[in-house]
C-alpha positions as CSV (number, residue, x, y, z in Angstrom):
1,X,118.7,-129.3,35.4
2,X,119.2,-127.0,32.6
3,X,115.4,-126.5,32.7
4,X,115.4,-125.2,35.9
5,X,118.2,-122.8,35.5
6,X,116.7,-121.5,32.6
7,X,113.3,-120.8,34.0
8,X,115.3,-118.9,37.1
9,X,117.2,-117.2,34.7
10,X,113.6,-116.3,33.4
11,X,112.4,-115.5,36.7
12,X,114.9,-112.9,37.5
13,X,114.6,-111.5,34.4
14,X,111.2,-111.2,34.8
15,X,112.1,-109.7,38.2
16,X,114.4,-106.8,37.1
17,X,111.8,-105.7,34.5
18,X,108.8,-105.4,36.7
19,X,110.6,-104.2,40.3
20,X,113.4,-102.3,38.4
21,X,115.9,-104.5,41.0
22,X,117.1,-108.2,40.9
23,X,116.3,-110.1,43.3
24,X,119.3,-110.4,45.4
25,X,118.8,-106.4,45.6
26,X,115.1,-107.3,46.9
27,X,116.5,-109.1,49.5
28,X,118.9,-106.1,50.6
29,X,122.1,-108.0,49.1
30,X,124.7,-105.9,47.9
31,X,127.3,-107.3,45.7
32,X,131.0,-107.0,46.6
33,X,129.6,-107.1,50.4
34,X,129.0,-110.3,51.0
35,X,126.3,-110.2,53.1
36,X,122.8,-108.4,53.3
37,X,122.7,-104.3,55.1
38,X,122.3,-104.3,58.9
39,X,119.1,-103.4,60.2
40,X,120.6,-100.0,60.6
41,X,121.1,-99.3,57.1
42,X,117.6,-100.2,56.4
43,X,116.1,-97.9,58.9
44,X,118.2,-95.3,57.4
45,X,117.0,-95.9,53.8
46,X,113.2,-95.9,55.2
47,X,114.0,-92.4,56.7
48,X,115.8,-90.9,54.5
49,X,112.6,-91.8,51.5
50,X,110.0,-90.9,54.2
51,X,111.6,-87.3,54.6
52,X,112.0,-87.2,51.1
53,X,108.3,-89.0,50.0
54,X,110.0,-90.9,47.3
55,X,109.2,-94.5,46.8
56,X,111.5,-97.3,47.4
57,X,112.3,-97.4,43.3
58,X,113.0,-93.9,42.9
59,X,115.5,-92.9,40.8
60,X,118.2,-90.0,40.8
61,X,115.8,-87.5,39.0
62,X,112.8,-88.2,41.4
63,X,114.8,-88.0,44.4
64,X,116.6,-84.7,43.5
65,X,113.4,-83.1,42.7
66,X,112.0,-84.4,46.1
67,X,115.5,-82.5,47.8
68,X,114.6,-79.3,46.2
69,X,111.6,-79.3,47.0
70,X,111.7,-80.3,50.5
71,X,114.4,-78.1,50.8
72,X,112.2,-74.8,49.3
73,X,109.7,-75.6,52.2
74,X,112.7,-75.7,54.9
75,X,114.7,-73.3,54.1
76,X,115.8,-70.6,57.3
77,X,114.7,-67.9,54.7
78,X,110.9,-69.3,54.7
79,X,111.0,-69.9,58.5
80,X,112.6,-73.7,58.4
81,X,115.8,-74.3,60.2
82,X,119.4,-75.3,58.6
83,X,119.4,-78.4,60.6
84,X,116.2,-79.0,58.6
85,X,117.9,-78.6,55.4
86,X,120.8,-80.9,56.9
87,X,118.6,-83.5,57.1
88,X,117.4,-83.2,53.7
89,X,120.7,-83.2,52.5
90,X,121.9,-86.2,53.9
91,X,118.7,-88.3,53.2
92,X,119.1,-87.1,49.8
93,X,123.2,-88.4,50.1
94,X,122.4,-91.3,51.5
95,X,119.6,-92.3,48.9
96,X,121.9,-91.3,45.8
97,X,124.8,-93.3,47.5
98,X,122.6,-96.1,47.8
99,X,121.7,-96.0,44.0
100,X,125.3,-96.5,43.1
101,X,126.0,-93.5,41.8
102,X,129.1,-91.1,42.4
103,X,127.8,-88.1,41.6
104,X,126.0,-86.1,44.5
């Protein structure tokens, strides 16, 4: 038994270092939940990296720059709308939220 727990201790070690997540965060578990995000919150992640174009692992820096610039092609001054730039800041909200961090 110990065996076993050792080599899943292993395994999800192994996990964090080469996906930058554990497992359970893989599976869309969020500690402190209690259960895995709706469907809804998925779709939501999915757009709000697609407007960005960051990958799923991105981190704070990546999907700031990806804001800015997204937001320096949308911008009403370069013929974009402010809804546009709405939309890029809430997908950038919602990704930084979703990293865990507090500061936006």
């Amino acid at each position: 038994m110990a065996k076993m727990l050792l080599w899943l201790a292993l395994a999800c070690a192994l996990c964090k270092v080469f996906t930058g997540q554990w497992p359970w965060q893989l599976a869309g578990w969020e500690p402190g939940r209690g259960s895995r995000r709706s469907p809804d919150e998925a779709e939501h992640d999915v757009w709000a990296r697609t407007l960005l174009g960051v990958a799923p692992r991105a981190g704070r820096s990546e999907i700031i720059e990806a804001h800015k610039r997204l937001v320096a092609q949308v911008h009403p001054d370069r013929g974009g709308t402010s809804d546009q730039v709405h939309e890029a800041n809430a997908a950038r909200d919602l990704l930084l939220r979703r990293l865990g961090d507090g500061r936006e």
